[in-house]
PAKOL-513154 format. One line per 2 residues: their letters; for each residue x, y, z of C-alpha. Coordinates in steps of 0.5 Angstrom, whole numbers, plus 500, padded with zeros to 3 digits. Each point is the difference from the previous one (the first is absolute). Example, Ala and Ser with C-alpha at 12.3 -4.5 7.8 and 13.67 -1.06 7.14 Angstrom:
AS = 525:491:516  502:507:498
END
This chain:
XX = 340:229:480  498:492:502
XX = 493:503:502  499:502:493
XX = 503:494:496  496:495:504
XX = 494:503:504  499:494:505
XX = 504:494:496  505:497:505
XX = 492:500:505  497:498:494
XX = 500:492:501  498:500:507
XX = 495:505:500  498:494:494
XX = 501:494:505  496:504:504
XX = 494:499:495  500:493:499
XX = 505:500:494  505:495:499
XX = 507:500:499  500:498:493
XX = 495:504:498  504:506:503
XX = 506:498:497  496:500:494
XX = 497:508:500  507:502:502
XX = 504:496:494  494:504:495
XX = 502:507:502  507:498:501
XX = 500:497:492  496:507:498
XX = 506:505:503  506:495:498
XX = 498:501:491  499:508:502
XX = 506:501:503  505:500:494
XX = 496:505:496  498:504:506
XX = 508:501:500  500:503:493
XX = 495:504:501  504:503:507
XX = 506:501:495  496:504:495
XX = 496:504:505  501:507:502
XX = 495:499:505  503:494:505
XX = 496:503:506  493:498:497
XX = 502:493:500  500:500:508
XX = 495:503:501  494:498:495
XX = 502:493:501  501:501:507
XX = 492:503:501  498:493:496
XX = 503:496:505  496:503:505
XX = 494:500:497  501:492:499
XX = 501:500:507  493:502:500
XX = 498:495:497  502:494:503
XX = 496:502:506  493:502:497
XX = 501:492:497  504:493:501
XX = 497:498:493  506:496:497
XX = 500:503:493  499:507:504
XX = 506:499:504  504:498:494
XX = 498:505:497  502:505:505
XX = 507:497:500  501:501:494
XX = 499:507:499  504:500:507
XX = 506:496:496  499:505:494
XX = 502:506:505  504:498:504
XX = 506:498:494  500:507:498
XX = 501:503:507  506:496:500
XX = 504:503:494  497:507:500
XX = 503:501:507  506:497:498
XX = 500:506:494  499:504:503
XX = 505:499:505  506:499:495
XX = 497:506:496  501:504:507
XX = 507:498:501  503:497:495
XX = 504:494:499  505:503:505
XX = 495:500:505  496:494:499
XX = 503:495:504  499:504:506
XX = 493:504:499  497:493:499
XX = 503:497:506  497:506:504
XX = 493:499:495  500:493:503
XX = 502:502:507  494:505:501
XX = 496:496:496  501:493:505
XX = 499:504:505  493:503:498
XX = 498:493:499  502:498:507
XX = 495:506:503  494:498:495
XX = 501:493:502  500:502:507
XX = 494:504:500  496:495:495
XX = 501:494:505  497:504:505
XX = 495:503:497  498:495:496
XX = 500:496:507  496:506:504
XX = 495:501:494  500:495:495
XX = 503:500:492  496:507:499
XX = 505:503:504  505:498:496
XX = 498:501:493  499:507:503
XX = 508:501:503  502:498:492
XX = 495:505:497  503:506:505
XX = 507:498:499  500:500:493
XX = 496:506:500  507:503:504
XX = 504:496:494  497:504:495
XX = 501:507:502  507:498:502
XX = 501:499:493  496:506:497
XX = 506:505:504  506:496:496
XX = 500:507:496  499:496:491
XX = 508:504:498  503:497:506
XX = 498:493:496  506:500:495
XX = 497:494:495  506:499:496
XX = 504:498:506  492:497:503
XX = 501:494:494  508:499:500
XX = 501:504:493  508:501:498
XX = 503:507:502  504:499:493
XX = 494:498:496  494:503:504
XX = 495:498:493  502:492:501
XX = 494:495:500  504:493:500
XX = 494:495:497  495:497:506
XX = 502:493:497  508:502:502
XX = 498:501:508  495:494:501
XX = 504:494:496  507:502:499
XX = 502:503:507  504:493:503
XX = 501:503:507  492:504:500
XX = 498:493:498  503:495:506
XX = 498:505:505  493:499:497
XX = 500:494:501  503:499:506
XX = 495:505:502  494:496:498
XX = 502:493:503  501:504:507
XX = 493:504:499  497:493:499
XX = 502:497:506  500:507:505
XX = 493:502:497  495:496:503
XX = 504:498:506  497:507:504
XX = 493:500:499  501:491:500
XX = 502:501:507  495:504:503
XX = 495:496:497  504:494:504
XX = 499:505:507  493:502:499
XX = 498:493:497  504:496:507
XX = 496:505:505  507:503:502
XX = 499:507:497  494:506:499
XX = 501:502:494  501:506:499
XX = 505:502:505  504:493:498
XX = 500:503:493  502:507:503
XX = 505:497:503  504:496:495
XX = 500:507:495  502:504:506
XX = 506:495:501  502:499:494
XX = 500:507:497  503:502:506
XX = 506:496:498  500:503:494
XX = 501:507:503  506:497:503
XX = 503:497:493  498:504:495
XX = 505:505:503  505:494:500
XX = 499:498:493  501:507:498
XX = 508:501:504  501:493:498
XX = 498:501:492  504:506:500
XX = 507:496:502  499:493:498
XX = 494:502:495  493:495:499
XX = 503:493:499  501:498:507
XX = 494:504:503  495:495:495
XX = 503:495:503  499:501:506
XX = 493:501:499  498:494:495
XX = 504:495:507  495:503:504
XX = 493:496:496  503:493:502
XX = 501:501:508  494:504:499
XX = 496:494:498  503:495:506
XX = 499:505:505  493:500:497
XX = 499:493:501  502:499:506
XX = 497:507:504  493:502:498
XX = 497:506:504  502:505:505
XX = 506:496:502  503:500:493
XX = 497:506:498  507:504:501
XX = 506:496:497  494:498:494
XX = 500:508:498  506:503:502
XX = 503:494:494  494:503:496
XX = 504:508:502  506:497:497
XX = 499:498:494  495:505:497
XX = 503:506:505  507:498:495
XX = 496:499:494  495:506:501
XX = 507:504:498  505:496:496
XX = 495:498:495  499:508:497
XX = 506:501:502  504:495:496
XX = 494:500:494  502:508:500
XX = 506:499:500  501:495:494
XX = 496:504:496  502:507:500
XX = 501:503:494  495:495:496
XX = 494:504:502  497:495:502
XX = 500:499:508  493:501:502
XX = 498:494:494  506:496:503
XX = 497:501:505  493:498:499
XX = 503:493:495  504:498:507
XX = 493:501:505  496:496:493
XX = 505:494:502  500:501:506
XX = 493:501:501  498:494:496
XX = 505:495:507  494:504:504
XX = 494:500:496  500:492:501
XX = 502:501:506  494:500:504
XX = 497:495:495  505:495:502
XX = 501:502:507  492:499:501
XX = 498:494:496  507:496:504
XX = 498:503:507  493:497:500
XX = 502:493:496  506:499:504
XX = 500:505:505  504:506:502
XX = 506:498:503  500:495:494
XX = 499:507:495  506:505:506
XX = 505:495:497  499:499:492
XX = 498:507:500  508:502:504
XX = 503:495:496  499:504:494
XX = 505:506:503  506:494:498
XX = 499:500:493  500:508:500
XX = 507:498:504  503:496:496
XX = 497:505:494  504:505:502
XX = 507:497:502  500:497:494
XX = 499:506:496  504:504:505
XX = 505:503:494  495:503:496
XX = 497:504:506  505:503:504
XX = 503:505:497  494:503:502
END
């Protein structure tokens, strides 16, 4: 599925160093698209609640990121490629609670907490054969190749979805309606500004995506800009390790969740940013690769399953989860929407390790965030 929410994002801005871009430049395209997804993300939410027909939201959105792919290859003009990331963004914040839908809509609350670990399992460990294949295809035969990879792959995901059988999908379970009350429609306003617990997780979320966005594509940059790595292949590299730990943790997070609840699993992963940013600085390239990605594993291999569970599970009965959701990916996204921005513009001023360590130190807010409000998300 990474292949159908972001085409040829994580090789994007090296195949754009590659063609005389800077980094503030690159910083820029990235932050436009991200802005654009951010503002869709609640609304596509609510339409997800309302909809009888979730399995169209991956697969239209799906095509068009694909087809925005496309795009980037055929031209580098700056308004073209931001473009193409916007569409790209647009698409990918559907992906996202479709599945998550679909996946409650299945199993229900009884079995979310499971399913959505084995979700993110299989899901990480697509990326880590993707990854795989598109550094080596991209070092053999150039970004064409990896273009192709994603298209193939997100044609596989679509006639994946198509055999879900539409009756399988139980849409007042796929949207947290209330077995008491199944006709409840609390407000909008209710689930977006006055749920204290949906809110702390938002914005701790948002201060870790600021610092943790950029560091990624920053430090492949750094790699490729110090002579010290190929592109591609050292790209490929930091997605196949990072996702590989994801594999791993993901299935953790769920037997944790399971005892101990969300709680401790955040923050474990919001800890991670910080010590992310200091290896960071003092290891770019192939020697600090693997410490830098297996921390990038843990905290979003921990988050990829505690952040839908815990917002499921604080909203089940309102029906109102998949706009829960979308209002929690908003804030978040708005931490990493600016993240390229500032992470871009720092690098080429002050430099990369000055920008590993700003960028990690935002993991601290997200920390102090989450253990000063710790009594009003445990319980969940």
């Amino acid at each position: 599925m990474a292949d159908m929410q972001s085409g040829i994002g994580p090789f994007l801005g090296v195949f754009l160093l590659g063609r005389g871009w800077n980094s503030g430049l690159i910083g820029t395209a990235m932050t436009i698209g991200s802005v654009a997804g951010m503002l869709i993300t609640i609304p596509i939410g609510g339409l997800i609640d309302t909809t009888n027909f979730k399995r169209a939201w991956v697969i239209v959105p799906g095509i068009c990121v694909v087809s925005a792919s496309a795009i980037i290859l055929l031209s580098q003009d700056f308004w073209i490629v931001a473009g193409s990331q916007v569409a790209t963004a647009i698409a990918g914040a559907a992906i996202v609670p479709a599945v998550t839908g679909i996946t409650l809509g299945i199993v229900r609350q009884r079995g979310f907490n499971r399913q959505i670990g084995r979700n993110q399992a299989f899901n990480h460990a697509g990326n880590v054969v993707g990854a795989a294949l598109s550094g080596y295809l991209g070092w053999t035969f150039g970004y064409t190749a990896v273009f192709d990879l994603a298209a193939a792959f997100g044609m596989v995901s679509i006639v994946c979805v198509l055999m879900i059988p539409p009756k399988s999908i139980d849409n007042r379970a796929a949207r947290g309606t209330s077995e008491a009350d199944p006709d409840s429609q609390p407000n909008a306003s209710y689930v977006l500004l006055t749920h204290k617990p949906l809110l702390v997780l938002s914005v701790a979320l948002a201060a870790f995506h600021l610092g943790n966005a950029a560091i990624l594509p920053l430090y492949g940059l750094a790699a490729v800009a110090t002579g010290g790595a190929d592109g591609p292949s050292f790209v490929a590299a930091t997605v196949v390790i990072a996702q590989a730990v994801m594999t791993i943790v993901s299935i953790v997070a769920m037997r944790v969740a399971e005892k101990r609840g969300y709680w401790p699993i955040l923050l474990v992963s919001f800890a991670a940013l910080p010590l992310r940013g200091v290896l960071a600085y003092f290891f770019v390239g192939w020697l600090g690769v693997i410490p830098v990605q297996i921390l990038d594993g843990v905290g979003a291999g921990l988050q990829s399953v505690a952040v839908p569970g815990l917002v499921a599970r604080a909203l089940n009965g309102t029906g109102r989860i998949n706009l829960g959701q979308g209002a929690v990916l908003t804030v978040q996204g708005l931490g990493a929407s600016l993240s390229p921005l500032l992470g871009g513009w720092l690098a080429q001023t002050a430099g990369y390790n000055a920008a590993f360590v700003l960028l990690g130190s935002f993991g601290l807010v997200s920390v102090g965030l989450w253990i000063a409000f710790a009594s009003l998300v445990k319980k969940y």
